[in-house]
C-alpha positions in Angstrom: -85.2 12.2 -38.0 -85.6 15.1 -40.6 -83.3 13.9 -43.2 -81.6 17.8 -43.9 -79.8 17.3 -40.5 -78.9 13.6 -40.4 -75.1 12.6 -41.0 -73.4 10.1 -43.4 -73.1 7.5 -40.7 -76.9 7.1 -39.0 -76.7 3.7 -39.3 -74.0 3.6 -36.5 -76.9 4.5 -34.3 -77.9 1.7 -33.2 -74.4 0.8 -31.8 -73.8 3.3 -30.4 -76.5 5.7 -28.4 -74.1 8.8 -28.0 -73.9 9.2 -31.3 -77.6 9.1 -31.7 -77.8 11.5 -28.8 -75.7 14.3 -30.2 -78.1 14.1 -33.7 -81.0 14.2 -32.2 -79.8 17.4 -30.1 -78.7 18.9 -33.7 -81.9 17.9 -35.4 -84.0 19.6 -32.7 -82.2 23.0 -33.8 -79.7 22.5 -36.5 -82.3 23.5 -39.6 -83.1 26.7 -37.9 -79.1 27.4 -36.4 -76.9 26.4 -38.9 -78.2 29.5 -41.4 -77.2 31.5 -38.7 -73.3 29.8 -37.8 -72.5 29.8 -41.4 -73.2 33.8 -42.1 -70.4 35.7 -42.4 -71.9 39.0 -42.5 -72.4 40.2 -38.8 -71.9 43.5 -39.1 -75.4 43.2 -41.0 -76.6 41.3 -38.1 -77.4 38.5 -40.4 -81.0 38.9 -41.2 -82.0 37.1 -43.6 -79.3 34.4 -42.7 -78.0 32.5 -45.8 -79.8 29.6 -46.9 -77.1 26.6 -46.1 -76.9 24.2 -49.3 -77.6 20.3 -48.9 -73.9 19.4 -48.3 -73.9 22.3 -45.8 -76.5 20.7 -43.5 -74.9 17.1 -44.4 -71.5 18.1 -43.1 -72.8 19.7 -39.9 -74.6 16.7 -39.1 -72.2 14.6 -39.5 -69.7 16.8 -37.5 -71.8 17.1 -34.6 -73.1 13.2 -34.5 -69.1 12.7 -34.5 -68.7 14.3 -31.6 -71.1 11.5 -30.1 -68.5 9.0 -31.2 -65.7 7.5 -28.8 -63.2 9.2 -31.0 -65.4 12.5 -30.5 -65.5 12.2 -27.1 -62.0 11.9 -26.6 -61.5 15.5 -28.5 -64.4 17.1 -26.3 -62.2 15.6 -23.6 -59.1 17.0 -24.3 -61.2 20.4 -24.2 -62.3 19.8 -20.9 -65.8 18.3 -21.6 -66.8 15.3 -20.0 -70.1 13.5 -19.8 -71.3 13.4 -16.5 
């Protein structure tokens, strides 16, 4: 994994897959989306995007790998989201 979008907690990985799931999904596009997400200029259309700092693309990663975690599940859940 590109290290720029991999979380605080990779090594729960291995224990559990849906966690490892959700990060790789974010490292396939996070690098190039989270510029975008974190601009809060649209009425410029945001071109050129921001450049997102380190702790930026640390945070997201972690966030979204979360959301591959039991306790992340349960919140997509209460959303209405379930694996299928």
């Amino acid at each position: 994994m590109k290290k720029r979008t991999t979380g605080m907690r990779a090594y729960r990985f291995k224990e559990n897959p849906e966690e490892l799931r959700f990060a790789r999904a974010w490292n396939k596009i996070g690098e190039s989306l989270l510029p975008h997400a974190l601009d809060d200029r649209p009425e410029q259309g945001g071109f050129p995007p921001p450049k997102p700092s380190d702790r930026d693309y640390l945070v997201s990663a972690t966030l979204i790998q979360w959301l591959g975690s039991p306790m992340g599940q349960s919140f997509l859940e209460s959303l209405g989201y379930k694996k299928s």
